[in-house]
C-alpha angles and dihedrals in degrees: 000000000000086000098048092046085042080048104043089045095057097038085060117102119254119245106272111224114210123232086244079053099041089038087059101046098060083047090063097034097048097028116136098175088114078077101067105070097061092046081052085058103049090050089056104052090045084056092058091049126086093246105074130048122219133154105239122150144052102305108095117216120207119278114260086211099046092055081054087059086046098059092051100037074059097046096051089061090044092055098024101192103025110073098031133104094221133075110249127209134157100278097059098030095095091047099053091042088054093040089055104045090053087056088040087057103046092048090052090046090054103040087047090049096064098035095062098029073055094052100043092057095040091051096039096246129169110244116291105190097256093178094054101032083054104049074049095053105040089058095047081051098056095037089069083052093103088044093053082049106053083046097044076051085050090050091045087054092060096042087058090042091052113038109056083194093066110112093209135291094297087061096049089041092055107027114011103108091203091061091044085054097043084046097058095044095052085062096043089044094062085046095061097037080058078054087236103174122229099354098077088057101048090046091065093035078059094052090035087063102043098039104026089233109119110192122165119244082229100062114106109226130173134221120287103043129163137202118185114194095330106187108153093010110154127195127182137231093249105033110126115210120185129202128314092006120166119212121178129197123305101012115146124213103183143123135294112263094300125210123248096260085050090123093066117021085045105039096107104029120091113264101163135076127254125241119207123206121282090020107138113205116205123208129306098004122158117203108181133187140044093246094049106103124182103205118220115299106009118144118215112197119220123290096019115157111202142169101168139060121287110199125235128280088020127141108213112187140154123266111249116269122223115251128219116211115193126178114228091280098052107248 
């Protein structure tokens, strides 16, 4: 009797456990969420110290996304045609640009609004109108809008006259990173000039990210430029750049070694070079300093390191370095 019950238990099947099962039992067995609050904790009261920096309160602060759409609701108007979804011809033209620059306007009001509304809490000012001063200054902004475009005309020239590979204008508009980049400063540019706080910033570190090309908003640029390549390509607050200049990948255009108190006793002091017209700048160039000036025309050759004038119409190269040749085994 013993033996059959001993037999008919262990000829019964064992109890089968799902993979949801299975999948819920190791949750609960290897779970470390009881963790989480005391690191919250810990974030928190590291929030309400001095030593972090965090945006929390009722004072909004513009959307890093929304001044995105910005860029490229601006640069449809700037290239109409090229970045729609719709087909243009004459007899809608003058609807979708108007469409456009309404939508262009609301979102800048909007995005201005907060960023000064955010700067006059954060710096302790008395109220400076942010509603009114925005509806102003969006429309000053647009306004420059047919003057970016007959530059950023002026910067797609001399990309045709100076790179034998471009295709034609349609090619550097759509797919050129140095105009992308050039693009998004000339609207940054307007902005700072507006004295628009926060926005201009986050429009070139866009166009930093996406292009490698980091220019200030606060550099002054005129019309022609061209950027060839342009990956790592730095250009200064101060940094002055006249007409029909060249500059290749990896030039540097920066300040002089700066103190540790540099962000406030030098903020409004040049630390950048000048660039006359005509100058072409080769790769991976540094020119240092607010008082450097590279005079028209001159012509400075690839990995040059300077920190004083260089006259106009000069050629500045390195001198050639001697080359080893070995053969595998080193002799």
């Amino acid at each position: 009797m013993d033996a059959k019950n001993v037999n008919v238990s262990a000829s019964r099947p064992l109890k089968t456990v799902s993979q949801a099962d299975c999948g819920h039992e190791l949750q609960a067995v290897f779970s470390q969420r009881h963790g989480l609050p005391a690191v919250v904790n810990t974030l928190v009261s590291a929030w309400n110290s001095d030593d972090c920096f965090d945006h929390v309160g009722p004072v909004p602060i513009p959307s890093h996304q929304a001044v995105i759409d910005i860029i490229y609701n601006a640069r449809r108007i700037l290239f109409p045609g090229y970045f729609t979804k719709i087909k243009l011809h004459a007899d809608n033209l003058e609807y979708y640009l108007g469409q456009e620059t309404s939508e262009l306007y609301e979102r800048l009001h909007e995005q201005i609004t907060m960023a000064i509304r955010h700067d006059c809490r954060r710096s302790n000012l008395p109220c400076t109108k942010c509603e009114e001063r925005s509806h102003k200054l969006s429309l000053h902004f647009i306004e420059t809008l047919p003057v970016i475009t007959a530059t950023m005309a002026a910067d797609i020239r001399s990309t045709l006259e100076g790179d034998p590979a471009a295709q034609g204008a349609d090619e550097v508009i759509f797919s050129y990173p140095g105009l992308m980049a050039t693009a998004i400063y000339r609207l940054a540019h307007e902005l700072y000039l507006l004295q628009v706080p926060l926005i201009p910033r986050i429009m070139t570190e866009h166009a930093h990210s996406i292009t490698g090309i980091d220019i200030h908003p606060g550099a002054t640029i005129e019309p022609g430029l061209f950027i060839d390549h342009g990956t790592g390509i730095v250009i200064g607050e101060t940094s002055v750049i006249g007409r029909n200049v060249r500059i290749y990948q990896g030039v540097t255009l920066g300040a002089l070694s700066l103190p540790r108190d540099a962000g406030a006793s030098l903020k409004d002091v040049k630390r950048h070079p000048t660039i006359e017209d005509e100058v072409i700048l080769y790769a991976n160039t540094t020119i240092l300093g607010g008082d450097t000036t590279i005079g028209r025309g001159a012509v400075i050759g690839g990995n040059i390191w300077l920190t004083e004038s260089v006259a106009g119409s000069t050629r500045v190269v390195l001198k050639r370095p001697e080359l080893i040749y070995c053969d595998k085994k080193g002799t």
